[in-house]
Each structure stands twice: as structure tokens, then as C-alpha cells.
Biopython code that builds the backbone (N, CA, C, O; Angstrom):
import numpy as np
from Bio.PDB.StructureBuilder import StructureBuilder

atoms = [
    (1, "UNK", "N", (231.750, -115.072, 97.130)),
    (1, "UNK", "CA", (230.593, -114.421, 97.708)),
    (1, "UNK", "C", (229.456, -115.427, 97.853)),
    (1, "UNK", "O", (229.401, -116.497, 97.247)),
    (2, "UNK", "N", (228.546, -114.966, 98.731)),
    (2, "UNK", "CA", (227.482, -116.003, 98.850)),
    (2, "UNK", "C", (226.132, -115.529, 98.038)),
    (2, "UNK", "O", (226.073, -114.334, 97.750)),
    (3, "UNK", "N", (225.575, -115.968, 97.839)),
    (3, "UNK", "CA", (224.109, -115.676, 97.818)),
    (3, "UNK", "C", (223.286, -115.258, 98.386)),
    (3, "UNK", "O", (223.223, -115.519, 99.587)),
    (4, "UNK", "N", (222.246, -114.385, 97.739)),
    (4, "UNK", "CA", (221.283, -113.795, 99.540)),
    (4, "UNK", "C", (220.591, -114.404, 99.723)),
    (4, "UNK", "O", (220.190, -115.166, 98.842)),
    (5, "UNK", "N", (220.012, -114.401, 101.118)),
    (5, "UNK", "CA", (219.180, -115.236, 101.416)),
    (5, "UNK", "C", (217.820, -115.599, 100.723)),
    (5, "UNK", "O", (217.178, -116.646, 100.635)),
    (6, "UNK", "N", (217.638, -114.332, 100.269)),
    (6, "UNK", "CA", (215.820, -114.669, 99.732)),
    (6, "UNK", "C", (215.903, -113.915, 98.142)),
    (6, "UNK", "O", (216.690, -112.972, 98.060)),
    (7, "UNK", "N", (215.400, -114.162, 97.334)),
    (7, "UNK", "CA", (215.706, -113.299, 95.704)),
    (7, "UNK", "C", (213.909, -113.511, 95.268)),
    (7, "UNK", "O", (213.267, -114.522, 94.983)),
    (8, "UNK", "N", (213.570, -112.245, 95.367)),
    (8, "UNK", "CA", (211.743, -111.982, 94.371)),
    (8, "UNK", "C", (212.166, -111.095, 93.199)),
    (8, "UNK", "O", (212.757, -110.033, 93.001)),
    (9, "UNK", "N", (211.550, -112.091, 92.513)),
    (9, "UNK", "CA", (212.215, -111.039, 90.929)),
    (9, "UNK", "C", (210.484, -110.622, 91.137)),
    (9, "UNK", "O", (209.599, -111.236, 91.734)),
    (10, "UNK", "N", (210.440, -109.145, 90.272)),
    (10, "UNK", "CA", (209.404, -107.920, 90.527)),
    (10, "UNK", "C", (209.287, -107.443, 89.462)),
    (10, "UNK", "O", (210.311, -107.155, 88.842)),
    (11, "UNK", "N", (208.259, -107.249, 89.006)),
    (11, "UNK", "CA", (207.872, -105.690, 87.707)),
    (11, "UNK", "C", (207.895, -104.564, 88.190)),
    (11, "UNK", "O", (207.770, -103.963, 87.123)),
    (12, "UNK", "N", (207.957, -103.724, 88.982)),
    (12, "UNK", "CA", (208.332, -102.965, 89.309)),
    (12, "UNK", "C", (209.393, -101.895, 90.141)),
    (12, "UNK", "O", (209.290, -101.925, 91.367)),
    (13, "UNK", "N", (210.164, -101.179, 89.693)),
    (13, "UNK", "CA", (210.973, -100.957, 90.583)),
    (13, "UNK", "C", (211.274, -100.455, 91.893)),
    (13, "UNK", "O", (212.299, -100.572, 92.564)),
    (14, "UNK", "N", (209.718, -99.621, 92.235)),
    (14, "UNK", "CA", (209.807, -99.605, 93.677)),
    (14, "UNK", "C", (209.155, -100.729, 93.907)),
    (14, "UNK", "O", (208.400, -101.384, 93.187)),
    (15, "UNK", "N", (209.642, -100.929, 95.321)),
    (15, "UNK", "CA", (208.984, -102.251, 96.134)),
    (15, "UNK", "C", (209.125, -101.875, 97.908)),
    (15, "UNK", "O", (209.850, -101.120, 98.555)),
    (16, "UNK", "N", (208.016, -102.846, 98.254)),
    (16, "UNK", "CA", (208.033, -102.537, 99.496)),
    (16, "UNK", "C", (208.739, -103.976, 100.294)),
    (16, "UNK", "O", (209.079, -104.984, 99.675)),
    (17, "UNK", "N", (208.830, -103.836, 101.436)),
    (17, "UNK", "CA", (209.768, -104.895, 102.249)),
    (17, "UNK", "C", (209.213, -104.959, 103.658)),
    (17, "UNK", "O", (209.189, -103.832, 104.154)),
    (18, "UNK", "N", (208.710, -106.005, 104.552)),
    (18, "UNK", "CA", (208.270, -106.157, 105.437)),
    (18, "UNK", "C", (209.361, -107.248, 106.346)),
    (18, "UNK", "O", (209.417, -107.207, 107.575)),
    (19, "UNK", "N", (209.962, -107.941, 105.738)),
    (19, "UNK", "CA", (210.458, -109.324, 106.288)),
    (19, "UNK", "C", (209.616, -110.189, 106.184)),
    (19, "UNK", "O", (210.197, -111.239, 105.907)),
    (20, "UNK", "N", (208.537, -110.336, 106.254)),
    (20, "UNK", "CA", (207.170, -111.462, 106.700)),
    (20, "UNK", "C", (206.765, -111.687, 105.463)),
    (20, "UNK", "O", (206.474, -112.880, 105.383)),
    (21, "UNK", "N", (206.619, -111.205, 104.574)),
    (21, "UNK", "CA", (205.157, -110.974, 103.406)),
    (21, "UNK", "C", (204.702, -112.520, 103.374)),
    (21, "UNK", "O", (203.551, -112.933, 103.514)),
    (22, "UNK", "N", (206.058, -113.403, 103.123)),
    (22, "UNK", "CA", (205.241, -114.998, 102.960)),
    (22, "UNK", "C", (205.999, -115.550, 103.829)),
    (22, "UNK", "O", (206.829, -116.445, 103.666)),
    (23, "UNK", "N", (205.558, -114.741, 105.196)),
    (23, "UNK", "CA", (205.907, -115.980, 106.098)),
    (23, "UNK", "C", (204.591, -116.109, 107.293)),
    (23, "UNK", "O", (204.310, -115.129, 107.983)),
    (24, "UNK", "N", (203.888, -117.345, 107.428)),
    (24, "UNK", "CA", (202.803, -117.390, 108.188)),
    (24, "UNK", "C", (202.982, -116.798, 109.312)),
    (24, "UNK", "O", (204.169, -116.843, 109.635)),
    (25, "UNK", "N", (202.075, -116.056, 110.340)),
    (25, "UNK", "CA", (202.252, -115.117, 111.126)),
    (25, "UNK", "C", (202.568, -113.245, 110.670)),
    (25, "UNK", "O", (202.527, -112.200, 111.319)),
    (26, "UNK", "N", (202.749, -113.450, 109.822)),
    (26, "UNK", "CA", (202.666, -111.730, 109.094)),
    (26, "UNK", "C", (203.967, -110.763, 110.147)),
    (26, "UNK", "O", (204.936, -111.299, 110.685)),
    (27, "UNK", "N", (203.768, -109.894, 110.185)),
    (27, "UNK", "CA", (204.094, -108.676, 110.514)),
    (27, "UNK", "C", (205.280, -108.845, 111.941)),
    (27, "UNK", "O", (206.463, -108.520, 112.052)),
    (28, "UNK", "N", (204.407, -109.434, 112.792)),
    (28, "UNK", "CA", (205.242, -109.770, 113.482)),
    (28, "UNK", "C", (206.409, -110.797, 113.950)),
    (28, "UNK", "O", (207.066, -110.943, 114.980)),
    (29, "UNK", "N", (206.337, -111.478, 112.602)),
    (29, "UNK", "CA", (208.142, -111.704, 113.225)),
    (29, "UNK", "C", (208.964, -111.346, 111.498)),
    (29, "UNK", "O", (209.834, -111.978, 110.900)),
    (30, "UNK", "N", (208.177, -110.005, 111.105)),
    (30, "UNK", "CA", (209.130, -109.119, 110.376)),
    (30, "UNK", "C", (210.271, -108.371, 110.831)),
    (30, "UNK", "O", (211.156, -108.667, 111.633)),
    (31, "UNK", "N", (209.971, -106.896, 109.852)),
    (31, "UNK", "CA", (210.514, -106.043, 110.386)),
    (31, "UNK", "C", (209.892, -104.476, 110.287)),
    (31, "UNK", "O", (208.674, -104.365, 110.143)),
    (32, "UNK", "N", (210.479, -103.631, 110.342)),
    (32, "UNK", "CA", (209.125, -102.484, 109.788)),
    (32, "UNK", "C", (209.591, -102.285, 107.925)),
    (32, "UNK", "O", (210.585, -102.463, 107.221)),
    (33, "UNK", "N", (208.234, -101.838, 107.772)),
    (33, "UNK", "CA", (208.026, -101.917, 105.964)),
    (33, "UNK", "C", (208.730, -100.336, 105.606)),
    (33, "UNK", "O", (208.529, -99.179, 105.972)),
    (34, "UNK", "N", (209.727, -101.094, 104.608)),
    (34, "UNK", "CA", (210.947, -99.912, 103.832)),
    (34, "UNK", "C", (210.598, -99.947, 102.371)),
    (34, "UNK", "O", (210.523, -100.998, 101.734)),
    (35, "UNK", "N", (210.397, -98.799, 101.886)),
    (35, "UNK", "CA", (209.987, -98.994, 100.579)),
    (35, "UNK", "C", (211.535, -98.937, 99.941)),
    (35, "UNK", "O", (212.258, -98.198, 100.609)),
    (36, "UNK", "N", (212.367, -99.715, 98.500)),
    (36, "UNK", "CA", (213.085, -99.607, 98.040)),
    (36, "UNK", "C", (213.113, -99.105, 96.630)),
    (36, "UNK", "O", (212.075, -99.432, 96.056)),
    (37, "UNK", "N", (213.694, -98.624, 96.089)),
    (37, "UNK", "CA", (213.528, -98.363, 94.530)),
    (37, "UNK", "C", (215.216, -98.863, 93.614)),
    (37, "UNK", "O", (216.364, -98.450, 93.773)),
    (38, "UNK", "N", (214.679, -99.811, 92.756)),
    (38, "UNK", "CA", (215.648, -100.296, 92.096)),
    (38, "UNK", "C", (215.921, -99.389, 90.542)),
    (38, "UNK", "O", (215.303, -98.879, 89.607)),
    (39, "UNK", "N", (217.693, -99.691, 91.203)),
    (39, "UNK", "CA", (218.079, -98.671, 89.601)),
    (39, "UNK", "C", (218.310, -99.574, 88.951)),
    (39, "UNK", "O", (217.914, -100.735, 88.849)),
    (40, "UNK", "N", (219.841, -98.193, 87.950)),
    (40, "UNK", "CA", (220.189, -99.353, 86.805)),
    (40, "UNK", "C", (220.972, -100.881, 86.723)),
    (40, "UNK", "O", (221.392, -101.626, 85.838)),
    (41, "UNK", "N", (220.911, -100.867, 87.890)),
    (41, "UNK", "CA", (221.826, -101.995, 88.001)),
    (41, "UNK", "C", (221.075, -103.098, 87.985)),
    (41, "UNK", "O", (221.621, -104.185, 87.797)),
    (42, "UNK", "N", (219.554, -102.996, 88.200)),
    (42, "UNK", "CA", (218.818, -104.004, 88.022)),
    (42, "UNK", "C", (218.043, -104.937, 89.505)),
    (42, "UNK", "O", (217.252, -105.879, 89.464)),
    (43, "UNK", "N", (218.626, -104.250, 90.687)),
    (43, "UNK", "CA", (218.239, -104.913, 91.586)),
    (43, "UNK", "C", (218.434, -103.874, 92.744)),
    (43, "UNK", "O", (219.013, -102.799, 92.592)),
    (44, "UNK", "N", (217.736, -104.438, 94.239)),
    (44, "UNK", "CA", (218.222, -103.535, 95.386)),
    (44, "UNK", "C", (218.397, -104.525, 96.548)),
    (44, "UNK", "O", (218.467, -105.578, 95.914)),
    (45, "UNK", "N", (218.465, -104.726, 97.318)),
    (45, "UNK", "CA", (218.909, -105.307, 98.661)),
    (45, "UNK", "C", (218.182, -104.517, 99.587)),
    (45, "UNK", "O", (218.345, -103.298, 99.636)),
    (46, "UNK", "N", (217.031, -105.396, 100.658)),
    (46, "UNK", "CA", (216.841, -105.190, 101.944)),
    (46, "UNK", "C", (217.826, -104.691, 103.033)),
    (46, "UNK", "O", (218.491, -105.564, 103.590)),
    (47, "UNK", "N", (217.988, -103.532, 103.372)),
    (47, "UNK", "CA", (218.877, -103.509, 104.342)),
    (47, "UNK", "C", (218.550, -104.281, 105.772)),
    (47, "UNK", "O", (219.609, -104.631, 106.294)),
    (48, "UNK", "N", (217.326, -104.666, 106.596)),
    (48, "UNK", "CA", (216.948, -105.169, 107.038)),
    (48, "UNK", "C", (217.366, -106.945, 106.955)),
    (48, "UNK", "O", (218.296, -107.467, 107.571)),
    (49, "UNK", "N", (216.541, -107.547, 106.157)),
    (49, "UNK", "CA", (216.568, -108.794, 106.000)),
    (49, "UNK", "C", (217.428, -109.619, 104.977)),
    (49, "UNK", "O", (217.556, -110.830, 105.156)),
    (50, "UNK", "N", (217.948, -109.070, 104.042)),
    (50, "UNK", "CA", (218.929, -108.655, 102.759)),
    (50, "UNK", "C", (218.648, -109.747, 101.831)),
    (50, "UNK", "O", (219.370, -110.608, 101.330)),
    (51, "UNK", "N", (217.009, -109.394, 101.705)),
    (51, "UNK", "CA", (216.094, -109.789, 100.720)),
    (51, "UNK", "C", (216.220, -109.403, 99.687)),
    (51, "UNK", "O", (215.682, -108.296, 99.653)),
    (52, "UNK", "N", (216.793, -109.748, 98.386)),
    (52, "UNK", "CA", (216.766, -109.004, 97.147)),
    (52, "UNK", "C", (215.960, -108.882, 96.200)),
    (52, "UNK", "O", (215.269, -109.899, 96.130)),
    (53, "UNK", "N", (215.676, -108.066, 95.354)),
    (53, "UNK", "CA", (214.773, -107.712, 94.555)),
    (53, "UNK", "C", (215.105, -107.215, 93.025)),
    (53, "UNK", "O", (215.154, -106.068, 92.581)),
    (54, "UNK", "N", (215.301, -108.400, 92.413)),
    (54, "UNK", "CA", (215.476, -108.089, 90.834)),
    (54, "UNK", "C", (214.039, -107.756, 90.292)),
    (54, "UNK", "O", (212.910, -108.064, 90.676)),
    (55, "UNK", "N", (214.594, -106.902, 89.104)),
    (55, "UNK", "CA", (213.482, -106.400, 87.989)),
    (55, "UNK", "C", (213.441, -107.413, 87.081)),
    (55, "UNK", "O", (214.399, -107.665, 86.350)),
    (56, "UNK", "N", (212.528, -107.950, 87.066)),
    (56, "UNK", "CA", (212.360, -109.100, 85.550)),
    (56, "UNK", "C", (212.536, -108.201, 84.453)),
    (56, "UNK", "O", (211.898, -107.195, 84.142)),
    (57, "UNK", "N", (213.655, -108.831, 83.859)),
    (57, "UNK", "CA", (214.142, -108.559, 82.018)),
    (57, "UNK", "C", (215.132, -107.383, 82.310)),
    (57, "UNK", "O", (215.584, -106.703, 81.389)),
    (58, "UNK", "N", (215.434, -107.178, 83.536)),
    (58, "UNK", "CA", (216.741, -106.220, 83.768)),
    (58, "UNK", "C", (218.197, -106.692, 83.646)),
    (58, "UNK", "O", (218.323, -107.866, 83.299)),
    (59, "UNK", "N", (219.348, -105.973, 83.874)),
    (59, "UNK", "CA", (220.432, -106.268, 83.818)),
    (59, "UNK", "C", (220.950, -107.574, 84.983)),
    (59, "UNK", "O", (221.837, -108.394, 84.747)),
    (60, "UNK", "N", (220.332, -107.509, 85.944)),
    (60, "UNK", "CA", (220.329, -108.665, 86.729)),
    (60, "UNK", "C", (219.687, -109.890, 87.134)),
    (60, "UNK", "O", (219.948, -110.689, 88.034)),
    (61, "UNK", "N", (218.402, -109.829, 85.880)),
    (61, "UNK", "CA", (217.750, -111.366, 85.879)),
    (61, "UNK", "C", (218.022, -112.281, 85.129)),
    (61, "UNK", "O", (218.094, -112.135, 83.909)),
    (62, "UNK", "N", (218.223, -113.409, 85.752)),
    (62, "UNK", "CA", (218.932, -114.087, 85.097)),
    (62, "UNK", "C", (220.220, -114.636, 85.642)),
    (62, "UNK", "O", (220.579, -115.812, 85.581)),
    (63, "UNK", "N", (220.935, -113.521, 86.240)),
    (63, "UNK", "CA", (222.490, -114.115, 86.251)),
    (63, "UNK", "C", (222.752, -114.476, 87.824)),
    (63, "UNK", "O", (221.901, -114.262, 88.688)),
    (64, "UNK", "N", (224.285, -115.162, 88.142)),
    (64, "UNK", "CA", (224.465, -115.770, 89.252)),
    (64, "UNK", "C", (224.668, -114.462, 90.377)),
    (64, "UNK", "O", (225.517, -113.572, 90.401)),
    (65, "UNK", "N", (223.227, -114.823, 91.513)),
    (65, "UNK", "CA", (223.063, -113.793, 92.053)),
    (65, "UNK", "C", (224.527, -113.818, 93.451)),
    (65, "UNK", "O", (224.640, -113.027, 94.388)),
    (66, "UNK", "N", (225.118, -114.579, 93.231)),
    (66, "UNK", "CA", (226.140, -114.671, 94.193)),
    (66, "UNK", "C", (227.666, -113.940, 93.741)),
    (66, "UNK", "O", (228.739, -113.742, 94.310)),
    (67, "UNK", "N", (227.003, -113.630, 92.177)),
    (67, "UNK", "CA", (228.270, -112.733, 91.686)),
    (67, "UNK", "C", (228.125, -111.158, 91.969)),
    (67, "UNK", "O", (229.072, -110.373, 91.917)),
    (68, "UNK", "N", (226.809, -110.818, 92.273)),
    (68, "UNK", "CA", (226.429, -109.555, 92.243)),
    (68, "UNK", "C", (226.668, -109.562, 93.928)),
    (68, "UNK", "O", (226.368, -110.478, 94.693)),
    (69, "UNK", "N", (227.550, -107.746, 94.408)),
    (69, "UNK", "CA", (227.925, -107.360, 95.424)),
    (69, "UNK", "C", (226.014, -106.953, 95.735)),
    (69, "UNK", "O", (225.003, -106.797, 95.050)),
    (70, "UNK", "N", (226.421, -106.928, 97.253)),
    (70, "UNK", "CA", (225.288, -106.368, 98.060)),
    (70, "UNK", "C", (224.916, -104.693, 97.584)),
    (70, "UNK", "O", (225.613, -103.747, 97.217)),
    (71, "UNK", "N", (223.501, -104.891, 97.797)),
    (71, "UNK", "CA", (223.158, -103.334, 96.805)),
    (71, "UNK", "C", (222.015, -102.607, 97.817)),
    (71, "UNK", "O", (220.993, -103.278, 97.963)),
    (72, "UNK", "N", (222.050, -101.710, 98.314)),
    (72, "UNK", "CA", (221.134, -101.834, 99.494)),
    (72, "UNK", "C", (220.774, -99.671, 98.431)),
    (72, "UNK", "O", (221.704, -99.074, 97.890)),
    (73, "UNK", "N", (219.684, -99.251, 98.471)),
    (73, "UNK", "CA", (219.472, -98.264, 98.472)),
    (73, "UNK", "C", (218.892, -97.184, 99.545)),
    (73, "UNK", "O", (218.488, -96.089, 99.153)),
    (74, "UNK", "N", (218.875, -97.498, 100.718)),
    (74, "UNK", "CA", (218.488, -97.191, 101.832)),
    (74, "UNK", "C", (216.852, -97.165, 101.947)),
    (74, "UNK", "O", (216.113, -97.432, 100.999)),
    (75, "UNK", "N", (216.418, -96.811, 103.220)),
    (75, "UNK", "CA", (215.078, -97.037, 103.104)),
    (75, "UNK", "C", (214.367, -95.667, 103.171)),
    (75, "UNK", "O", (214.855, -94.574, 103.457)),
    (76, "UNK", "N", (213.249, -95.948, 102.879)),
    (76, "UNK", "CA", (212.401, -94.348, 102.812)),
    (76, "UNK", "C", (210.848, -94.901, 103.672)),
    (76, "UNK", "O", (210.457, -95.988, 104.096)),
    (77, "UNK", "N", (210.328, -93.621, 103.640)),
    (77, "UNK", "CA", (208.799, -94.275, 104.378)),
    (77, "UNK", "C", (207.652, -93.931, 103.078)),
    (77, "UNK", "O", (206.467, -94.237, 103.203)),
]
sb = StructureBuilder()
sb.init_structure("model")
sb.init_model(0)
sb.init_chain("A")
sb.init_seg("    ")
for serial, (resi, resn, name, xyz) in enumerate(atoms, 1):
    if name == "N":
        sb.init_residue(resn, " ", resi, " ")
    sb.init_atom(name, np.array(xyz, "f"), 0.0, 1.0, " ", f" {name:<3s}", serial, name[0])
structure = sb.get_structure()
């Protein structure tokens, strides 16, 4: 398996997702903003950009993120 492209470890488990947040130019050469909420597994996946998002001090920080399958929780508004 590969690795995802982008990994923000987070304190919190919902999070929001734009594509852009740190990329100069903002918004537009995102995507539209999906809020995600991470379970127990410790992480969620962008369905969009398949940006991942570990919880610091969860079951998935820390370890080789190329071992962990794609985890997408769908998006909400």
C-alpha cells in the first residue's frame, strides 16, 4: 500500500477539509469544505483530496501510515 498524500495529525475529532487550507491561493484551487469526524480507529480520510487526519495520542499516531487501509467517513455540511 502506499501512503496518502498529505497526513495532519489534529486534537480534535471533527475536522474540516477544504483541499487548500495551506496552499497559497486558498479556496480556489481546493475543493468544497466537508466536515469529517474521526472514530475509533483513530483517523479519517478526505474523500475529496485523501488528506488524512490522525488524532494525536490515538490508535493511529504514530504508526506506518501506509499500513493503515483508506478510511473515508463520508462528508456532511
Amino acid at each position: 500500500m502506499l501512503p496518502p498524500p498529505e497526513v495532519s495529525r489534529v486534537t480534535q475529532r471533527r475536522v474540516a477539509c477544504d483541499g487548500a487550507t495551506d496552499i497559497p491561493g486558498g479556496a480556489a484551487l481546493g475543493h468544497p469544505r466537508v466536515y469529517l469526524e474521526i472514530d475509533e480507529t483513530g483517523y479519517v480520510d478526505c474523500g475529496y483530496c485523501d488528506r488524512r487526519f490522525v488524532l494525536v495520542g490515538g490508535p493511529a499516531d504514530g504508526v506506518d501510515q501506509a499500513m493503515l487501509r483508506d478510511h473515508g467517513d463520508g462528508a456532511g455540511a
